[in-house]
C-alpha positions as CSV (number, residue, x, y, z in Angstrom):
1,X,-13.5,-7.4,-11.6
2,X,-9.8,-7.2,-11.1
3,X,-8.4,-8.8,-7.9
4,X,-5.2,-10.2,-9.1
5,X,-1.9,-8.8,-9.1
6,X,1.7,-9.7,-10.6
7,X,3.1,-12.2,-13.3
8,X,4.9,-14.7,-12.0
9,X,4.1,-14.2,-8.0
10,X,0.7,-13.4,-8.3
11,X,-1.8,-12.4,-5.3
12,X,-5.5,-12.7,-5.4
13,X,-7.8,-11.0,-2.6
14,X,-10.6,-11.7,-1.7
15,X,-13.6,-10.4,1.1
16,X,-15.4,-7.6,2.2
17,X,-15.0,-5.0,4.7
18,X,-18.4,-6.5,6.8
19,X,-18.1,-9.9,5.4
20,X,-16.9,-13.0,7.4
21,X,-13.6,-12.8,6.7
22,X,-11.0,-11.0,4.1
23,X,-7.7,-13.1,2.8
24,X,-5.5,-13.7,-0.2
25,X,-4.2,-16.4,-2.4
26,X,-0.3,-16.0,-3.4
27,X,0.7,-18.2,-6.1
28,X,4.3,-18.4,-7.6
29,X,5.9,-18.4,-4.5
30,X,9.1,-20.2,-4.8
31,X,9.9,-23.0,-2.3
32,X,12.3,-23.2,0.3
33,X,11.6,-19.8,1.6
34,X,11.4,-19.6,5.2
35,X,8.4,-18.2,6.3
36,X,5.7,-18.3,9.6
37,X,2.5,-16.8,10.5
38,X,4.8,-14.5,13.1
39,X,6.3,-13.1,10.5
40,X,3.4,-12.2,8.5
41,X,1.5,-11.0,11.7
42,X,4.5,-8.6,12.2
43,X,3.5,-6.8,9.1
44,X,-0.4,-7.2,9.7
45,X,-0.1,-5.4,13.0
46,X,1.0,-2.5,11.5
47,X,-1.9,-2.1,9.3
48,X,-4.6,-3.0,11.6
49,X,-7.4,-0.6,12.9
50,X,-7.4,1.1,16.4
51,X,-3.7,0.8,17.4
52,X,-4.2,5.0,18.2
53,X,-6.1,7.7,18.1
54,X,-5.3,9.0,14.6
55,X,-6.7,5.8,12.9
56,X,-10.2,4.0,13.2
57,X,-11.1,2.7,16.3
58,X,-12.5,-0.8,14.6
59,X,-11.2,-3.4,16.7
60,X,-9.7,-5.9,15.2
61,X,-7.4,-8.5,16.1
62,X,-6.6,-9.1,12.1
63,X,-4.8,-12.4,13.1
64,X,-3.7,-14.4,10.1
65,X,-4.1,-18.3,9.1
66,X,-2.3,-19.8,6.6
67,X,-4.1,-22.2,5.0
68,X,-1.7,-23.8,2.4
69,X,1.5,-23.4,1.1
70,X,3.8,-23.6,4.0
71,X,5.2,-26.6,5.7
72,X,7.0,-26.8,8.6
73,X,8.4,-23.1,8.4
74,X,9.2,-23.3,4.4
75,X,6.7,-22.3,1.4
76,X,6.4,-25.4,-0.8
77,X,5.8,-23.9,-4.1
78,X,1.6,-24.7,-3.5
79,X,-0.1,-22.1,-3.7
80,X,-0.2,-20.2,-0.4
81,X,-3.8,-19.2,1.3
82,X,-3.7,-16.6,4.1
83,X,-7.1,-15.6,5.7
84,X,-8.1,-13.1,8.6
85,X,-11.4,-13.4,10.3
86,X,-13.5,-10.4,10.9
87,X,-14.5,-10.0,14.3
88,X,-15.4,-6.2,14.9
89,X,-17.9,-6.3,11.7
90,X,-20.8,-4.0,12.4
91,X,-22.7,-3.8,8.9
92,X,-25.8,-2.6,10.2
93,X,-24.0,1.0,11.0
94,X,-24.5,1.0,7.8
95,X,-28.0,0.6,7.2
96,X,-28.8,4.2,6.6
97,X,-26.6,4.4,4.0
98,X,-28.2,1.7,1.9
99,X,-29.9,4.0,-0.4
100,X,-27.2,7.3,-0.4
101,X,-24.1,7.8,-2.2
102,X,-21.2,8.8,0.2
103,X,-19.7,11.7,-2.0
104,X,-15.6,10.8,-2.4
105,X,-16.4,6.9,-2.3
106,X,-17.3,4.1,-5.0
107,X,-20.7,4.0,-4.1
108,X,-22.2,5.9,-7.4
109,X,-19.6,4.0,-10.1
110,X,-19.8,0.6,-8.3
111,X,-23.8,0.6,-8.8
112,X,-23.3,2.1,-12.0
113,X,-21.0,-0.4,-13.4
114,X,-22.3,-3.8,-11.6
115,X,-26.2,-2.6,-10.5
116,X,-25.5,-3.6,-7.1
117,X,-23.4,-2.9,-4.3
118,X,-22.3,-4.1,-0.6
119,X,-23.0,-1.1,1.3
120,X,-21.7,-2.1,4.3
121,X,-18.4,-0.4,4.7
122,X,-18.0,0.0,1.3
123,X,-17.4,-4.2,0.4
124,X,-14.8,-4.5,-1.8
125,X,-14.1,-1.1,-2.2
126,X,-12.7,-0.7,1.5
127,X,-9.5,-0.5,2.9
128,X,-10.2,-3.8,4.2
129,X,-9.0,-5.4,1.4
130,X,-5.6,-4.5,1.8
131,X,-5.0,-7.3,4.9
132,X,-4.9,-9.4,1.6
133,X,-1.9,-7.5,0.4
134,X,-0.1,-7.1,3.3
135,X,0.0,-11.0,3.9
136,X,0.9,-11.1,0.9
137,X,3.2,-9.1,0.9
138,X,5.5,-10.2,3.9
139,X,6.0,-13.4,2.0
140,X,7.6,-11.1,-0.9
141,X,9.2,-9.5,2.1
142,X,11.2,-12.7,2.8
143,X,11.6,-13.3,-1.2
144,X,13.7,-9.8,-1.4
145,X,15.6,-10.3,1.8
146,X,17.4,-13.7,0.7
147,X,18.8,-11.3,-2.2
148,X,19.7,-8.9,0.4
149,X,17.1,-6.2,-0.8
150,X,14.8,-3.7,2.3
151,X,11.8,-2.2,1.9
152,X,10.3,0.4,4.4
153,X,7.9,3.5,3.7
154,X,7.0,6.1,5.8
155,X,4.7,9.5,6.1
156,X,6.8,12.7,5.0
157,X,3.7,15.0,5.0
158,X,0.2,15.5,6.2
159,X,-1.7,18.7,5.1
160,X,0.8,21.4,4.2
161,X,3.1,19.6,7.5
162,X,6.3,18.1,5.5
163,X,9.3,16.1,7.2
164,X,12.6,17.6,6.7
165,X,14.6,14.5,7.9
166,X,15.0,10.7,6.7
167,X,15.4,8.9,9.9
168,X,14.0,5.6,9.0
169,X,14.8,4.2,12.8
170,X,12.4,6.9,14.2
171,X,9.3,5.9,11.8
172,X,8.0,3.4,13.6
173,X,8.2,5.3,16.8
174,X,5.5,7.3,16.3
175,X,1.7,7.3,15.3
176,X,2.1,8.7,12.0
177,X,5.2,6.7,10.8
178,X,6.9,9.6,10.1
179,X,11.3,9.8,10.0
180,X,11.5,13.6,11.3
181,X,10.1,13.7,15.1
182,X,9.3,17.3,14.9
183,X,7.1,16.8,12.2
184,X,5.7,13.6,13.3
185,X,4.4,16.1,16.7
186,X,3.3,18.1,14.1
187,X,1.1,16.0,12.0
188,X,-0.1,14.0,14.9
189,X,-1.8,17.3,16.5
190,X,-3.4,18.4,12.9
191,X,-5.0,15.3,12.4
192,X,-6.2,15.1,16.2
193,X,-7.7,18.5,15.0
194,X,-9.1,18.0,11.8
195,X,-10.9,14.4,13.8
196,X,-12.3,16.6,16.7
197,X,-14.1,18.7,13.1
198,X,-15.6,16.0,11.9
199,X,-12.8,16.2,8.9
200,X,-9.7,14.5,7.6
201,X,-7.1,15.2,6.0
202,X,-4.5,13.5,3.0
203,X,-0.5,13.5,3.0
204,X,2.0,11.8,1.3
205,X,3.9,8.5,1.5
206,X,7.7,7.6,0.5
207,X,8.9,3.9,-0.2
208,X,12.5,3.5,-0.2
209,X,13.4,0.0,-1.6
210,X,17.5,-0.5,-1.3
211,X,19.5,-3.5,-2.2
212,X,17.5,-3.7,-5.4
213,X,19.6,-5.4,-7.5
214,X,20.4,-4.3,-11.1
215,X,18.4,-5.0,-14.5
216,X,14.8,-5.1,-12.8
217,X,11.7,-4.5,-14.9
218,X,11.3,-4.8,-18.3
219,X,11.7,-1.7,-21.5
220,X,8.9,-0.1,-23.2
221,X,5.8,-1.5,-21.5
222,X,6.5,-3.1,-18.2
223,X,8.6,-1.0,-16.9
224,X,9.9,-1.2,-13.3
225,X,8.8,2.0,-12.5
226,X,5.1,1.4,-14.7
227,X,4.4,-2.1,-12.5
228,X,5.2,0.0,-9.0
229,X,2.4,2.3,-10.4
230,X,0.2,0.2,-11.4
231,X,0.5,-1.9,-7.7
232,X,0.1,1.8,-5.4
233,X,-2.1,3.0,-7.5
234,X,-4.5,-0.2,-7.3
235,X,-4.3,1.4,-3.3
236,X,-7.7,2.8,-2.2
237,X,-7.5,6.9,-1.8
238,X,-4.0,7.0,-3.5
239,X,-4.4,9.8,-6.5
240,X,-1.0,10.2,-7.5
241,X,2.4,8.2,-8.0
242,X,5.9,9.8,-8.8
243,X,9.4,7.9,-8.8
244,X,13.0,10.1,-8.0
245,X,12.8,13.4,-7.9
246,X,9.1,12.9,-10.0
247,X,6.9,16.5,-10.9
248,X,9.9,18.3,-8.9
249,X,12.0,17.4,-12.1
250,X,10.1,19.8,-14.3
251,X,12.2,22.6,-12.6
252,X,15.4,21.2,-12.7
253,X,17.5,21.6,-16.1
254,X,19.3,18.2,-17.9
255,X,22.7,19.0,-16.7
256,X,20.6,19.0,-13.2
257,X,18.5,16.6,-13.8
258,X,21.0,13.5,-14.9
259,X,22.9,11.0,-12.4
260,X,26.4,11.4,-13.0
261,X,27.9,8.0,-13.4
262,X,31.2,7.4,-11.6
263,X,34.3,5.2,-12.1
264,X,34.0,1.7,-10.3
265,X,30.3,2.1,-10.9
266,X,27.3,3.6,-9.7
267,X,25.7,6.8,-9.6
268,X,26.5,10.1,-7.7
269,X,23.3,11.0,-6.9
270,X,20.0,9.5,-7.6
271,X,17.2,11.8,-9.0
272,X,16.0,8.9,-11.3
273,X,14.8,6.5,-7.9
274,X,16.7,4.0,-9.2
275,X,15.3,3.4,-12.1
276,X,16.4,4.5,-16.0
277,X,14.6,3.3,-18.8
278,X,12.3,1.1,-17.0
279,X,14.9,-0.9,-15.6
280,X,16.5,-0.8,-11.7
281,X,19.7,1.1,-11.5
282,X,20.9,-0.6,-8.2
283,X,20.6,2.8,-6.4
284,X,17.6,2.4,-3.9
285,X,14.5,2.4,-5.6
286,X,12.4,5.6,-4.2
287,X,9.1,6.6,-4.8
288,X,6.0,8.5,-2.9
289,X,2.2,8.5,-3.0
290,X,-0.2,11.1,-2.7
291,X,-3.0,9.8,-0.2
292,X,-6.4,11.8,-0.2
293,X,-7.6,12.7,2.7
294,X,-10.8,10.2,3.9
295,X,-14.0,10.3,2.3
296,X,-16.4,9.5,5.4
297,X,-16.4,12.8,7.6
298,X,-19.0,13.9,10.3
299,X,-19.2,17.3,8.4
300,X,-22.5,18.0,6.6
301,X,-22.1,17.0,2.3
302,X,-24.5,17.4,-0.4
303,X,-25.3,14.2,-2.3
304,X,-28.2,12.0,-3.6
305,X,-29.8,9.0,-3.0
306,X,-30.4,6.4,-5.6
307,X,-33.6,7.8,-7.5
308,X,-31.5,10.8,-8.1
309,X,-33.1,13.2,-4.8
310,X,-31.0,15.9,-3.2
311,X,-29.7,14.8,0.2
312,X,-27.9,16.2,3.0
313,X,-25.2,13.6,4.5
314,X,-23.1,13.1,7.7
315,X,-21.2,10.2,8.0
316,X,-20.7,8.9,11.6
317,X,-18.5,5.5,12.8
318,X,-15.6,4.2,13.1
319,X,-13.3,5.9,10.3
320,X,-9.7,7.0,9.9
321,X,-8.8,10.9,10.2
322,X,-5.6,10.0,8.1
323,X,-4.7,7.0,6.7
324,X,-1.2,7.7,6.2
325,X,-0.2,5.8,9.3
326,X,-1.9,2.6,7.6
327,X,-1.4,2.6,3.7
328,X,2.6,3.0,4.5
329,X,2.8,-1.0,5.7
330,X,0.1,-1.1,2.5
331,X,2.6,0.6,0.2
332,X,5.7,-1.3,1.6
333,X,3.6,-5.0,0.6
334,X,2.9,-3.4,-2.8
335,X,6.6,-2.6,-3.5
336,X,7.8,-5.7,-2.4
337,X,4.9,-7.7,-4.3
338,X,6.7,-5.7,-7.7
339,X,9.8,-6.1,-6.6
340,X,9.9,-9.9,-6.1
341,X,7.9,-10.4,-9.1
342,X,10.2,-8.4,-11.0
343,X,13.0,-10.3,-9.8
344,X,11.5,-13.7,-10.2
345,X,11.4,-12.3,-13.9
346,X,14.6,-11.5,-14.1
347,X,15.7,-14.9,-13.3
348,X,13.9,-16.4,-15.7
349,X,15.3,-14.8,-18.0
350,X,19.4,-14.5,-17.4
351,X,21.6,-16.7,-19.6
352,X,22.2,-20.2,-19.3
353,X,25.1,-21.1,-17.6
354,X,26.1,-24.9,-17.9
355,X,27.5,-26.7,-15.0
356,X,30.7,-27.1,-14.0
């Protein structure tokens, strides 16, 4: 089963969604970073259930230990353990499920592929996981930020409702994350509508990384923009990754297309997001996520149960009508896991330079 991430900083998760507790082990951290469990419960708090009425109403504290790794405000080099109790775990709202597939969820492959599954909440399959990354990934956070690099993400559509502006001030001033306030009134009203159906729906999320410096990611196979996919992708419910101006390029022409280069450096514009030939440009690095709408809905499926019978299915509980608002602190820890990897790489590998 694949629970690690990354090359040189490399994350681990581990837990359940109605198991004990969910956490992460970050190794390849380098020392001398400053880092506290404030700053990684800055980053948790933003992912965590119930903070409005367009996510799940789970309860859950989600506050963070660190285990290992850190000393007196500065990582060490150890290996760094972060866990996060559960406390709002209520598997037994899932005892009717035991013997059902939930269409849209892993509960058919996982059986398939290991003949057995943790059917409460979906185990390892649940968006519970990500508290792992997120920890994680506010450690990477701090990693970036010594080199002078940001990373935030936002919601830019939900349904057919797509933001026109970029205000990245006004993101976090709303329930949906979104940078255009009329939109943001938008979204928030059709997924308060599509909860009161029994439904959900999907939308789309943008990263903008900036400050990245240049020569990030590797040619031919481990390509910057490759390892950013790989890491959103690995996100439950995303089904679709693009980087620049991505499947909108199809339309455009070469001459279109290309960043002109200008004197002194740099780029004139920056359809590529940052990244040519695998490798980061120094523009800011942008890409977006398509996020599928929710698989567990109150509205009536077909499905079957494990011996193959028809069966009608409504899924009731806590669940997200959206989970936009929740995958964009997700998607900002899995840019900045790539990104500091990538740039612990890069290091690595730069010429020697003899001393003085």
């Amino acid at each position: 089963m694949g629970n690690t991430f990354g090359t040189l900083l490399r994350i681990t998760t581990f837990g359940e969604s109605h198991g004990p507790a969910v956490g992460v082990i970050l190794d390849g951290c380098p020392p001398g970073v400053e880092i506290d469990a404030g700053a990684v419960q800055r980053d948790l708090d933003r992912r965590r259930p119930g903070q409005s009425a367009v996510t799940t109403q789970r309860r859950e504290a989600d506050q963070v230990e660190i285990l290992s790794g850190v000393f007196e405000g500065r990582t060490t080099g150890a290996p760094i353990a972060m866990v996060v109790r559960s406390e709002d775990a209520r598997p037994q709202d899932y005892a009717a499920l035991k013997d059902v597939f939930r269409p849209g969820h892993a509960d058919y492959t996982y059986l398939k592929k290991y003949g057995i599954r943790d059917y409460r909440g979906s185990g390892r399959s649940s968006g519970r996981e990500t508290v792992g990354r997120v920890a994680a990934g506010a450690v990477a956070r701090r990693v970036l930020e010594r080199e002078g690099c940001r990373v935030q993400a936002f919601t830019v559509q939900v349904a057919e409702i797509v933001a026109r502006e970029r205000k990245a001030e006004i993101a976090e001033r709303n329930s949906v994350r979104c940078p255009d306030a009329a939109a943001a009134a938008e979204m928030e009203k059709a997924i308060l509508a599509a909860r009161d159906a029994g439904d959900s729906l999907g939308g789309v999320v943008e990263v903008w990384a900036t400050g990245v410096p240049v020569g990030l990611g590797d040619p031919v196979m481990d390509k910057l923009d490759a390892s950013l996919a790989w890491g959103l992708m690995s996100i439950g419910a995303v089904k679709g990754f693009e980087v620049g101006e991505g499947f909108a390029s199809v339309k455009l022409r070469g001459s279109q297309m290309n960043d002109p280069m200008v004197e002194g450096g740099g780029f004139a514009s920056n359809r590529a997001g940052g990244i040519l030939g695998g490798i980061s440009t120094g523009e800011p690095v942008v890409v977006r996520i398509a996020v599928k709408p929710p698989s567990s809905i109150a509205v009536k499926q077909k499905t079957v149960d494990v011996q193959g019978h028809a069966q009608d299915l409504e899924v009731h509980g806590r669940h997200d009508p959206c989970l936009c608002p929740r995958v964009v602190p997700v998607a900002e820890a899995m840019v900045c896991l790539t990104l500091a990897d990538a740039l612990l790489r890069q290091r690595a590998i730069e010429p020697w330079k003899p001393k003085a």
